[in-house]
C-alpha positions as CSV (number, residue, x, y, z in Angstrom):
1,X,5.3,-14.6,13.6
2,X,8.5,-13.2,12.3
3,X,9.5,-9.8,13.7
4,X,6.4,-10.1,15.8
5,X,5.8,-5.9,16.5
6,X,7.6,-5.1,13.8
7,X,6.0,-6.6,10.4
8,X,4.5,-2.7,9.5
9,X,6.7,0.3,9.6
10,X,4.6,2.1,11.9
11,X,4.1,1.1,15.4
12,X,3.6,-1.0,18.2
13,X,0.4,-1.2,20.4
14,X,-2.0,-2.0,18.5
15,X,-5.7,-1.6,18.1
16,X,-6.2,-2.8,14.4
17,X,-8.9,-3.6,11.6
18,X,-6.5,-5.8,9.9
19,X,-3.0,-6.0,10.8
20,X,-0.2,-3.6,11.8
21,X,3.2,-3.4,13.2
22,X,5.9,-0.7,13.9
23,X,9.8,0.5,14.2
24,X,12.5,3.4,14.6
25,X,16.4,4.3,14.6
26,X,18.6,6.8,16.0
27,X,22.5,7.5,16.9
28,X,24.2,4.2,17.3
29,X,23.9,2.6,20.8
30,X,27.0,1.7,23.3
31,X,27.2,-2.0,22.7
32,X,29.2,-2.5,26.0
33,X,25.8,-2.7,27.6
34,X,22.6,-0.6,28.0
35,X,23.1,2.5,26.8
36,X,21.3,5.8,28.5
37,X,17.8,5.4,27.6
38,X,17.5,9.3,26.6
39,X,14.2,10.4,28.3
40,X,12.8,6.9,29.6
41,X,10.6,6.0,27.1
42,X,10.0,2.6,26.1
43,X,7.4,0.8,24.3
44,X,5.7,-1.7,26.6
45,X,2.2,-2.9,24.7
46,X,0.5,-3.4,21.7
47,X,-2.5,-4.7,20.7
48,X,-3.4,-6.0,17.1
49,X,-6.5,-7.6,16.3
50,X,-7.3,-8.9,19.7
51,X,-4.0,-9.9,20.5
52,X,-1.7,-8.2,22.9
53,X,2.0,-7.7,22.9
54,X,4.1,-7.3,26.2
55,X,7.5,-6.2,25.4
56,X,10.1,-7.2,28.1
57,X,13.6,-4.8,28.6
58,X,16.6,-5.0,31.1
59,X,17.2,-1.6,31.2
60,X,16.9,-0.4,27.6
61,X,17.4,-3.7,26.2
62,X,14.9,-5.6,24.7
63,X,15.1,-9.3,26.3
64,X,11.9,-10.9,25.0
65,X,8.0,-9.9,23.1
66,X,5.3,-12.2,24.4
67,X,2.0,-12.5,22.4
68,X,-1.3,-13.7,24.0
69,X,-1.6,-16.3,21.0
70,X,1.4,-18.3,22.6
71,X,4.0,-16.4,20.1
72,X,7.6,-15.0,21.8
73,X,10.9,-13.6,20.7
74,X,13.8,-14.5,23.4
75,X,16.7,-12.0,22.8
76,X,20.5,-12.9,23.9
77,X,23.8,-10.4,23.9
78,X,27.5,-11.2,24.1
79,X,29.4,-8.6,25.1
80,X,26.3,-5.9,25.1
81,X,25.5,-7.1,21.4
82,X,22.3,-8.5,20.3
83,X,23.5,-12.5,18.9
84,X,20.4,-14.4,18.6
85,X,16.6,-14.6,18.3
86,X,14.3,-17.6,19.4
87,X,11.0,-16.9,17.8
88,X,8.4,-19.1,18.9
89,X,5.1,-19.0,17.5
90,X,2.3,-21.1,16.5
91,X,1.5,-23.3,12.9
92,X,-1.7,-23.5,11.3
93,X,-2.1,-26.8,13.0
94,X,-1.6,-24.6,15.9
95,X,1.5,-26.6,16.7
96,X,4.3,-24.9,18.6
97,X,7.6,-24.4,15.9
98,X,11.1,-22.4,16.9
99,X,13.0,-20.0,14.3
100,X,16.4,-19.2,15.5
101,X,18.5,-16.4,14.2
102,X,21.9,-15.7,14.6
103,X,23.9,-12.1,14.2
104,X,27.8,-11.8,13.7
105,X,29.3,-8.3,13.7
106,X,32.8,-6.6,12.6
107,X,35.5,-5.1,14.6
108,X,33.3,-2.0,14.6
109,X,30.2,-3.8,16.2
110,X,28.4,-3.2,13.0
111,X,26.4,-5.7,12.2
112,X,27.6,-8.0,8.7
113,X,25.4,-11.7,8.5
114,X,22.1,-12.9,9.7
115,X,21.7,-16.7,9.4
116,X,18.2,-18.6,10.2
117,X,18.2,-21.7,12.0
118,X,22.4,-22.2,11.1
119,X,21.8,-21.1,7.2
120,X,23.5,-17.9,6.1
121,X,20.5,-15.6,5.0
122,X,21.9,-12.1,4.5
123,X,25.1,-10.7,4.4
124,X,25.8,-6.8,5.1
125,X,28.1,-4.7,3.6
126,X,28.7,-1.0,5.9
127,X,30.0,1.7,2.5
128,X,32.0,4.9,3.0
129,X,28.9,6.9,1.9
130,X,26.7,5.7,4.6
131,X,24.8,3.3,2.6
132,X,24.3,-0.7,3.5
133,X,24.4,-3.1,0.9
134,X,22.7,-6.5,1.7
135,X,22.9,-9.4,-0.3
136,X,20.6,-12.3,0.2
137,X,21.6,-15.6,0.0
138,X,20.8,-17.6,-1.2
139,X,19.9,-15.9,-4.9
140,X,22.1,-13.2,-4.5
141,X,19.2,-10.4,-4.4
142,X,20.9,-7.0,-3.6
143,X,19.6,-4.0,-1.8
144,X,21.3,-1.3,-1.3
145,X,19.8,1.0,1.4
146,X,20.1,5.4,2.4
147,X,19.8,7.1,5.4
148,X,19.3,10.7,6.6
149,X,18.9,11.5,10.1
150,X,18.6,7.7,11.5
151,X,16.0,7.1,8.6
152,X,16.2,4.6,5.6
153,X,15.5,6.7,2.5
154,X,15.5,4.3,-0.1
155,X,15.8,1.1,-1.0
156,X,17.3,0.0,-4.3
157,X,17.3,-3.4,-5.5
158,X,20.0,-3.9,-8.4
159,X,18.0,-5.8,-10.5
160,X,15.8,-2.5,-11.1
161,X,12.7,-4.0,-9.3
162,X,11.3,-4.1,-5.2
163,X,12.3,0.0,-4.7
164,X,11.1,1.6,-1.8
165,X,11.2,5.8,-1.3
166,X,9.8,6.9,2.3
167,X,9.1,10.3,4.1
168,X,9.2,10.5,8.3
169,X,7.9,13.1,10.1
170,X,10.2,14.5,12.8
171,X,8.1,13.0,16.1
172,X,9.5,10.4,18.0
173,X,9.8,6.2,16.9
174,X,7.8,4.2,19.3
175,X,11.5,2.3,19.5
176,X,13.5,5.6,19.8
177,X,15.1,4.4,23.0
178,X,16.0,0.8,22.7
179,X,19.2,-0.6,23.0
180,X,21.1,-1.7,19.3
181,X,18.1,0.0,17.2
182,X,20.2,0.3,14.5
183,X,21.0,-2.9,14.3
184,X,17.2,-3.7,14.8
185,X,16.0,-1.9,11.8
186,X,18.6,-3.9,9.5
187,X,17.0,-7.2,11.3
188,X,13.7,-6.0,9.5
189,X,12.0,-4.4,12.3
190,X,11.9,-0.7,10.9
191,X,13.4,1.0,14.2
192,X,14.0,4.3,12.4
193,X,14.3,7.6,14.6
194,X,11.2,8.9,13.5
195,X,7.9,7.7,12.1
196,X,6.7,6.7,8.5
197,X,4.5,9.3,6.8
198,X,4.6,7.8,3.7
199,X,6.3,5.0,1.3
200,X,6.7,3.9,-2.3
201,X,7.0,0.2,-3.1
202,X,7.7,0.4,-6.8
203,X,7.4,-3.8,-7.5
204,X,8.3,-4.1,-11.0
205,X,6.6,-1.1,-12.4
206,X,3.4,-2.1,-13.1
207,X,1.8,-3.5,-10.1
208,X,3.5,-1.5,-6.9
209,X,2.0,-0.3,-3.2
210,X,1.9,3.1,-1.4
211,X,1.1,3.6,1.9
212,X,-0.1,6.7,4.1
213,X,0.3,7.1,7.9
214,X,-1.3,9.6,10.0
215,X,-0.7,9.6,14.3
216,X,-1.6,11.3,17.2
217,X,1.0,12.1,19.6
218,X,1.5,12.3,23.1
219,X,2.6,15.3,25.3
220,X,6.5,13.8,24.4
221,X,6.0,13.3,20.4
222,X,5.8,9.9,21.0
223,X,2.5,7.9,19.0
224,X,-0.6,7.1,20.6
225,X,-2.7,6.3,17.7
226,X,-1.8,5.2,13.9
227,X,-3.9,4.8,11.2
228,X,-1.4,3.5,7.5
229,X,-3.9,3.3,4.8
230,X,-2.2,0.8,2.0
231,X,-3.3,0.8,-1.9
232,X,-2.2,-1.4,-3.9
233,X,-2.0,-0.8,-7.7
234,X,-1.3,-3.0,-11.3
235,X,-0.7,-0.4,-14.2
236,X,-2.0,2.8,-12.4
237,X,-5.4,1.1,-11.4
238,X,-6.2,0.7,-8.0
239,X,-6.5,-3.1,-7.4
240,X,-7.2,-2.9,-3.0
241,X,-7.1,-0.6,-0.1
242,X,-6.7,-1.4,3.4
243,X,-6.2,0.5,6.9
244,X,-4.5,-0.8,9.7
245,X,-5.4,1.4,13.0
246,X,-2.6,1.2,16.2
247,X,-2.4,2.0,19.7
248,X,0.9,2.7,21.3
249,X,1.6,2.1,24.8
250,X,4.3,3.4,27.0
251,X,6.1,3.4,30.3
């Protein structure tokens, strides 16, 4: 159940023919606690293929994601940061299993390792230019990731393979006001400031992905609907298409 709401670069409440999941990122939060939650927006629902989402804030802080399968994220700060994540969710066996990730940050409260269950996973690296590097461990893999205007640009893997290039349109993110979102969308859940219009997965340059979202909006720019049509391709030949249709819910 990793990253429950937040497996698709889209959105949140969801309504789906297959599968779908969402995220945003704007100006850095105050980490000394809940920062002003800008115009009181916050993401409360989703439903994805029959299951339902409740999303569960003090103030603008996300505390904890039930899912009507028996699936939850429990989230702890120290000091206003976010520090750890209990996933629990379900095994094929339908047996209950816990994930637990931890978060360390520098003297800047940016954030600089993730480790799963104890294990170092990813390391982060904050550069002058306003890129990230991240370096997965183990294997080393490195990705080094842009932004413009609270949106990741591109990713760039170093070994020449896994690129991503994306385009936003200027609405709002379904996660626009919650607490830490920039350290969110570096935790994989895709909490840009605005909402994917379209990516590039490049793969290894012959088989690669593209996807295509198109929303309806609310009276506040905020997304009711989603509909992210993904192709898949080997060698320029389409290989599979899916759509994955969302509904966003508010409070």
């Amino acid at each position: 159940m990793k990253k429950l709401l937040f497996t698709l670069a889209i959105g949140i409440a969801v309504l789906t023919s297959c599968e779908s999941d969402l995220v945003s990122a704007p100006p850095s939060d105050s980490v000394g606690g809940a920062s002003s939650i800008g115009d009181g927006v916050l993401l409360k629902k989703t439903i994805e293929d029959g299951v339902t989402f409740n999303y569960f804030y003090e103030g603008n802080k996300l505390i904890m994601i039930e899912d009507s399968e028996g699936g939850s994220e429990t989230y702890t700060y120290t000091d206003g940061l976010l520090t750890k994540i209990i996933e629990v969710y379900l095994d094929l066996d339908d047996s209950s299993q816990i994930f637990t990730e931890t978060y360390e940050y520098n003297s800047d409260n940016k954030l600089i390792t993730e480790s799963h269950n104890g294990i170092l996973a990813y390391t982060f690296v904050h550069n002058a230019n306003g890129t990230i590097t991240e370096t997965e461990s183990p294997g080393g893999s490195i990705n080094v990731y842009s932004y413009e205007n609270g949106n990741r640009m591109t990713q760039v893997n170093t070994n020449g393979e896994n690129d991503y290039l994306s385009t936003y349109d200027t609405n709002n993110h379904p996660l626009k006001n919650v607490h830490q979102r920039e350290a969110l969308e570096l935790m994989a859940y895709y909490a840009y400031s605005n909402n994917s219009l379209t990516s590039e997965y490049t793969g290894n340059g012959t088989s690669y992905e593209t996807s295509t979202t198109t929303y309806t909006y609310n009276s506040s720019g905020y997304p009711v609907t989603s509909s992210e049509v993904f192709t898949r391709y080997v060698s320029s030949t389409i290989q599979s298409t899916e759509t994955f249709t969302t509904q966003f819910f508010y409070e």
